[in-house]
MMTF fields as JSON, N, C-alpha, C and O atoms, coordinates in Angstrom:
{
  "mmtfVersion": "1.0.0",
  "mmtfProducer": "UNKNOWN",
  "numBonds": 323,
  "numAtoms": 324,
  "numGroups": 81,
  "numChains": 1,
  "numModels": 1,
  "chainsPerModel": [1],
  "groupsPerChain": [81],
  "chainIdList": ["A"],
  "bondAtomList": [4, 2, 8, 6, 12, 10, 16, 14, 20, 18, 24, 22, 28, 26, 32, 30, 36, 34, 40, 38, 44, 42, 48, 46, 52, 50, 56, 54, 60, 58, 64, 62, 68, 66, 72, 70, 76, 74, 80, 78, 84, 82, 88, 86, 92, 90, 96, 94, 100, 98, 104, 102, 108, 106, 112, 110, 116, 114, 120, 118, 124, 122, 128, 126, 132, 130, 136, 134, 140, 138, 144, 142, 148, 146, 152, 150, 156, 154, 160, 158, 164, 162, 168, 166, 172, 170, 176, 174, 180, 178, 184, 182, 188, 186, 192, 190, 196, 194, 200, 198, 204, 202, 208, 206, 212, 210, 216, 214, 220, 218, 224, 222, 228, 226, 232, 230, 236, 234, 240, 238, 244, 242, 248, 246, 252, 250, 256, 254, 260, 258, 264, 262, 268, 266, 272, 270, 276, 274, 280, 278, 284, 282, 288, 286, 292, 290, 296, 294, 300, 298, 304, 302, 308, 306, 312, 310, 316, 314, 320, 318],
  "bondOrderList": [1, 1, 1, 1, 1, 1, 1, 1, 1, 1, 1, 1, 1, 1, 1, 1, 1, 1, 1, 1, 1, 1, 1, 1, 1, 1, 1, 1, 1, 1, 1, 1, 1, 1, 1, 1, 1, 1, 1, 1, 1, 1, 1, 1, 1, 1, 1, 1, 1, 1, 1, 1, 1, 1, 1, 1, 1, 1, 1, 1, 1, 1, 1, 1, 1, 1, 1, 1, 1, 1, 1, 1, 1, 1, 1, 1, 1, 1, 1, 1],
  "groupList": [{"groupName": "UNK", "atomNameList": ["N", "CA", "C", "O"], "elementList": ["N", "C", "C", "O"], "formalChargeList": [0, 0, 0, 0], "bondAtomList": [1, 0, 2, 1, 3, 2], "bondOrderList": [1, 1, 2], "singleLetterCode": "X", "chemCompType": "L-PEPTIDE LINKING"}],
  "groupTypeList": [0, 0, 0, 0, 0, 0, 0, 0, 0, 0, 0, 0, 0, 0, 0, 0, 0, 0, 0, 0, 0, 0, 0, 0, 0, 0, 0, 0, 0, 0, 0, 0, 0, 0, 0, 0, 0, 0, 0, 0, 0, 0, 0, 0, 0, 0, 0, 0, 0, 0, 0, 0, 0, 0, 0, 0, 0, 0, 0, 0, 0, 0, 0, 0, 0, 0, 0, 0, 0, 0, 0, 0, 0, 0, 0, 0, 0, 0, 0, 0, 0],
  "groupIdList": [1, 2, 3, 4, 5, 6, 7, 8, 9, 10, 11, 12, 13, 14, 15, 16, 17, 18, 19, 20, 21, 22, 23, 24, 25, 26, 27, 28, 29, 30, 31, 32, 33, 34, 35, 36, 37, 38, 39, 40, 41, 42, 43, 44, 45, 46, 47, 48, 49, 50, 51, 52, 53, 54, 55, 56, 57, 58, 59, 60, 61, 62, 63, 64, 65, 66, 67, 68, 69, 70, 71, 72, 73, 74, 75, 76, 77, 78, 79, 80, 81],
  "secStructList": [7, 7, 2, 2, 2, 2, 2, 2, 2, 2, 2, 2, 2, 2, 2, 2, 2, 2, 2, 2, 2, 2, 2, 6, 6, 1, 1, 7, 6, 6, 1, 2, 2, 2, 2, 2, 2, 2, 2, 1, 2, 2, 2, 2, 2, 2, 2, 2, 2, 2, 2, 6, 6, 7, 6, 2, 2, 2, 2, 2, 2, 2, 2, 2, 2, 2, 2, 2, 2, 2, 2, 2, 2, 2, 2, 2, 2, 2, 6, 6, 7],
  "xCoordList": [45.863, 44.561, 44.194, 44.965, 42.981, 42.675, 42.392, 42.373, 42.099, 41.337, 39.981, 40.017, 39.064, 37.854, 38.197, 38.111, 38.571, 38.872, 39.674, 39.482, 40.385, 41.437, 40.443, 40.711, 39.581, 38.638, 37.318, 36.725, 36.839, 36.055, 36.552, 35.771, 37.78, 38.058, 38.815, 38.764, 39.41, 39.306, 37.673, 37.352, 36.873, 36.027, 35.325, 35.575, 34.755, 34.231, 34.841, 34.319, 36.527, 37.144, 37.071, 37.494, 36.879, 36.093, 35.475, 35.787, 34.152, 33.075, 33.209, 32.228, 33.734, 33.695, 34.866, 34.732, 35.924, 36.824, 35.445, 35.236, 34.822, 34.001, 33.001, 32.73, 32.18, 31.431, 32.118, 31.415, 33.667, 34.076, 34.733, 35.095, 34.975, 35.636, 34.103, 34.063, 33.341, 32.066, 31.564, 31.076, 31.562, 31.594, 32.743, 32.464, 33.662, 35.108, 34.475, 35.161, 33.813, 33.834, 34.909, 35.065, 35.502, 36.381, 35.804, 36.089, 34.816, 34.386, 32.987, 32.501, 32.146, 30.696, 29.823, 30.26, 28.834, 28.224, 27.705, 27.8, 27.258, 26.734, 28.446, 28.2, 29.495, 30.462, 30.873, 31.477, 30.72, 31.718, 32.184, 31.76, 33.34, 34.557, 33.754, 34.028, 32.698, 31.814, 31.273, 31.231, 30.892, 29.933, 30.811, 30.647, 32.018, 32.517, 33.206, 33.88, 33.567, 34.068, 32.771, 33.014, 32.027, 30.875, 30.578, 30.362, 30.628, 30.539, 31.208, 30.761, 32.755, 33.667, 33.473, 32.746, 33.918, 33.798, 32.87, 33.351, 31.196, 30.206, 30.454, 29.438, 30.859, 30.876, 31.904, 31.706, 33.31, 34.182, 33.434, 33.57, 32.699, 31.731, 31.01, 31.188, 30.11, 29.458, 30.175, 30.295, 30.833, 31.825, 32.368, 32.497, 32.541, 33.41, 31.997, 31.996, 31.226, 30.099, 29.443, 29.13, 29.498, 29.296, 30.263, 29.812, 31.861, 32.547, 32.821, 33.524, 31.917, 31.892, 30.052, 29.424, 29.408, 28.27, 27.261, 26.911, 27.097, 26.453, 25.595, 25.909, 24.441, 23.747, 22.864, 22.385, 22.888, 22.279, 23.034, 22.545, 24.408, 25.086, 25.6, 26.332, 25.231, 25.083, 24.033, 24.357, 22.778, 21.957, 21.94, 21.334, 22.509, 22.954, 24.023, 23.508, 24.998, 26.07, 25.798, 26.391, 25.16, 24.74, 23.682, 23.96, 22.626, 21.75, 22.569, 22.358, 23.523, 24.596, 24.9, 24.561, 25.294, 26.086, 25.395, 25.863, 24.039, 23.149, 22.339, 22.237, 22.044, 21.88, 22.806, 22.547, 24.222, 25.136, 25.413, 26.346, 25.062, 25.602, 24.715, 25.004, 22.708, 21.992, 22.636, 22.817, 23.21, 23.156, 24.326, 24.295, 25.633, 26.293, 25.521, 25.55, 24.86, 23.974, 23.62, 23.949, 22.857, 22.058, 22.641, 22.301, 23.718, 25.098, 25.443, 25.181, 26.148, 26.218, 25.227, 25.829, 24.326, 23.399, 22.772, 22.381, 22.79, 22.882, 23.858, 23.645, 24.765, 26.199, 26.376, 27.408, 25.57, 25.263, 24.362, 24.505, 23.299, 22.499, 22.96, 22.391],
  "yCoordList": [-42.871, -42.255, -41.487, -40.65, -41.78, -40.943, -39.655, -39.247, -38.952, -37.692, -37.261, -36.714, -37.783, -37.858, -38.224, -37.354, -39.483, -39.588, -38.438, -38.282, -37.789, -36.87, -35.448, -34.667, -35.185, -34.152, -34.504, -33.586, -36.073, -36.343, -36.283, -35.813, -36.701, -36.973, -35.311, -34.856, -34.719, -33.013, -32.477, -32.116, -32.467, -31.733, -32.79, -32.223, -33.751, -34.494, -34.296, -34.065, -34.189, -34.101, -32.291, -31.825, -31.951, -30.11, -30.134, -30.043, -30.257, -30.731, -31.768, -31.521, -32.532, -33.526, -32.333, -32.191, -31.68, -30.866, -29.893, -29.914, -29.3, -28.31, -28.289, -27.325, -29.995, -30.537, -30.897, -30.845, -31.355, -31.825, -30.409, -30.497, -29.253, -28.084, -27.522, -27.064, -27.603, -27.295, -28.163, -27.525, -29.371, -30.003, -29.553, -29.438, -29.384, -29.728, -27.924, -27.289, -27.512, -25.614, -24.617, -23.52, -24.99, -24.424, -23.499, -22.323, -23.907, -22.717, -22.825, -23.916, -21.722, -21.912, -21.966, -21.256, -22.397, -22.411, -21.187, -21.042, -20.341, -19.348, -18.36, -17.157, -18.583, -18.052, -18.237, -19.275, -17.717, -17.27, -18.649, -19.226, -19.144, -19.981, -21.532, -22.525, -21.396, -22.612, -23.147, -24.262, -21.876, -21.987, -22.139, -22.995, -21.255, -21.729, -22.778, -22.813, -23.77, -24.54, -25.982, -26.863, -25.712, -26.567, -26.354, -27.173, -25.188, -24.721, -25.382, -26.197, -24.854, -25.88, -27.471, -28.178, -27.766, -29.48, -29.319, -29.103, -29.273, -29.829, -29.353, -29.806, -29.0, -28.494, -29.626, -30.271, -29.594, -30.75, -31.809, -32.741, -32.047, -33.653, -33.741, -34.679, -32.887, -32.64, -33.355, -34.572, -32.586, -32.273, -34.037, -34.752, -34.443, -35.972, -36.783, -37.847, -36.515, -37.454, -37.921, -39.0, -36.331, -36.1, -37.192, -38.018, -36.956, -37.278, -39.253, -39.909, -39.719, -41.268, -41.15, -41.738, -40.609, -40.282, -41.213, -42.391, -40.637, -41.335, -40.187, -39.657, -40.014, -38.994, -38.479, -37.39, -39.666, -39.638, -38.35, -37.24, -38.827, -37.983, -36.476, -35.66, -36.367, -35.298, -34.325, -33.306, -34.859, -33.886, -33.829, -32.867, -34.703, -34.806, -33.53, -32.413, -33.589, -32.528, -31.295, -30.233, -31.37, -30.075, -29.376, -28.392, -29.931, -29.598, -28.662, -27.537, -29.496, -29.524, -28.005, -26.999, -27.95, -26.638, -25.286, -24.178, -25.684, -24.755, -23.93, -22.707, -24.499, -24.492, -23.827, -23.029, -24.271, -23.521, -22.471, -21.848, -21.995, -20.528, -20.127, -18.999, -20.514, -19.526, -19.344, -18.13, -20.04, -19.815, -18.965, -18.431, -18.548, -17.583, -16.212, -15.14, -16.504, -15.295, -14.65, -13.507, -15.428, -15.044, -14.595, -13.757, -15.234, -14.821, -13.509, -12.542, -13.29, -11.775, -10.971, -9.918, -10.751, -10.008, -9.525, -8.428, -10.884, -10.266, -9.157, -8.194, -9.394, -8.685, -7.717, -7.051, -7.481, -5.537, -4.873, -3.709, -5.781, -4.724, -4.293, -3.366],
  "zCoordList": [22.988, 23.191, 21.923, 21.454, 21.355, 20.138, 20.752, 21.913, 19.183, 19.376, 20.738, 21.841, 19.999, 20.492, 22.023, 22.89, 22.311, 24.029, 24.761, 25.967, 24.219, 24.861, 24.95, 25.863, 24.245, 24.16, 25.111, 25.677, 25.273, 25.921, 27.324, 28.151, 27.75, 28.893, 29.412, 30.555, 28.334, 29.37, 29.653, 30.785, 28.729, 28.949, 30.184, 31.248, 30.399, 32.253, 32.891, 33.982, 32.854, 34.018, 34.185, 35.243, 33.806, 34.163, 34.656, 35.843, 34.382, 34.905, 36.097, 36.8, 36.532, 37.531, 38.781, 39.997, 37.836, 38.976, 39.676, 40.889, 38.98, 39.066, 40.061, 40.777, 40.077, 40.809, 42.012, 43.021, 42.215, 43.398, 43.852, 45.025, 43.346, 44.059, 44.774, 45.916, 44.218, 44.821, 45.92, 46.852, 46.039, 47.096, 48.18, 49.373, 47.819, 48.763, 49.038, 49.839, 48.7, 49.217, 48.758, 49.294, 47.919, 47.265, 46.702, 46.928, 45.802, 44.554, 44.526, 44.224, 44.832, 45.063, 44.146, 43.24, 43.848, 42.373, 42.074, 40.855, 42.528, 41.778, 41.391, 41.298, 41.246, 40.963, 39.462, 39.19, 38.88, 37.272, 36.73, 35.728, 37.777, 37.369, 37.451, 36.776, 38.483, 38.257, 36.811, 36.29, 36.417, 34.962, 34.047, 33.177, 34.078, 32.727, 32.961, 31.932, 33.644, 34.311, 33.317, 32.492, 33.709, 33.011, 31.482, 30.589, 31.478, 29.907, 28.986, 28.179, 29.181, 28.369, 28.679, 27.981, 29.363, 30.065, 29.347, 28.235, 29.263, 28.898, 27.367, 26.84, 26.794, 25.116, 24.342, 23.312, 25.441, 24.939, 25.327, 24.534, 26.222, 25.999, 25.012, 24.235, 24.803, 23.807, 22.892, 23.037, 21.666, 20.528, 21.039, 20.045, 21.79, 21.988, 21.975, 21.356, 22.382, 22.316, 20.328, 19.825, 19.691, 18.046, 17.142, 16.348, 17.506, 16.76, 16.712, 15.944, 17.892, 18.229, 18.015, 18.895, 17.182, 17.107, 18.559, 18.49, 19.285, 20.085, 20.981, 22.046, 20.179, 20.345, 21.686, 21.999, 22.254, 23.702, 24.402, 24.612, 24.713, 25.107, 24.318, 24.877, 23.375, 22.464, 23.325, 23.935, 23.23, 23.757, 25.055, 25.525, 25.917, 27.39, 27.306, 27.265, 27.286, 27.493, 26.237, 26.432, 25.302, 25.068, 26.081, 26.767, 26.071, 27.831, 28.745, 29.197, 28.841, 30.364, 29.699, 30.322, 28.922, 28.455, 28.45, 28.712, 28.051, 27.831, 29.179, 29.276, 29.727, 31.229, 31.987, 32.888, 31.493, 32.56, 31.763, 32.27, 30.794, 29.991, 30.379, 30.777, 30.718, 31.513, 32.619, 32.715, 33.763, 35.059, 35.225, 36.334, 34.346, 34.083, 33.646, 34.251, 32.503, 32.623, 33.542, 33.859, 34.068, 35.568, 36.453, 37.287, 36.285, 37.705, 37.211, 37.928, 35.777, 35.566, 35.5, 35.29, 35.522, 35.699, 36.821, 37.221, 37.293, 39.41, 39.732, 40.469, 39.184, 39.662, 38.78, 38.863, 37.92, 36.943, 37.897, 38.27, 38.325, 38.675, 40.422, 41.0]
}
């Protein structure tokens, strides 16, 4: 397994644990461990999508990433005030 696949395939399988612990009710989405859970996963997709340049998925899982660092935001900030 190269580089790039071993970085592509931790960071979806985060993201895919993340999505099925949330299904299975394990871990609820507006929770912490959800977001960064996506964060990374979606950053190592990202970064694996760059290095096999295939840019679709570049701005797909950067998206993904960006989105879930708001919805962490959001989550901490609920939980300051």
């Amino acid at each position: 397994m190269q580089y790039n696949d071993l970085i592509g395939t931790i960071g979806v399988g985060l993201i895919l644990l993340a999505y099925f612990m949330n299904t299975a009710k394990m871990l609820e989405k507006n929770k912490r461990a959800f977001y960064v859970m996506n964060i990374i996963g979606g950053a190592l997709a990202c970064y694996a999508s760059y290095l096999i340049d295939f840019f679709p998925f570049v701005i797909l899982e950067g998206t993904w990433t960006l989105v879930s660092i708001y919805g962490l935001m959001k989550t901490m900030r609920i939980k300051m005030t």
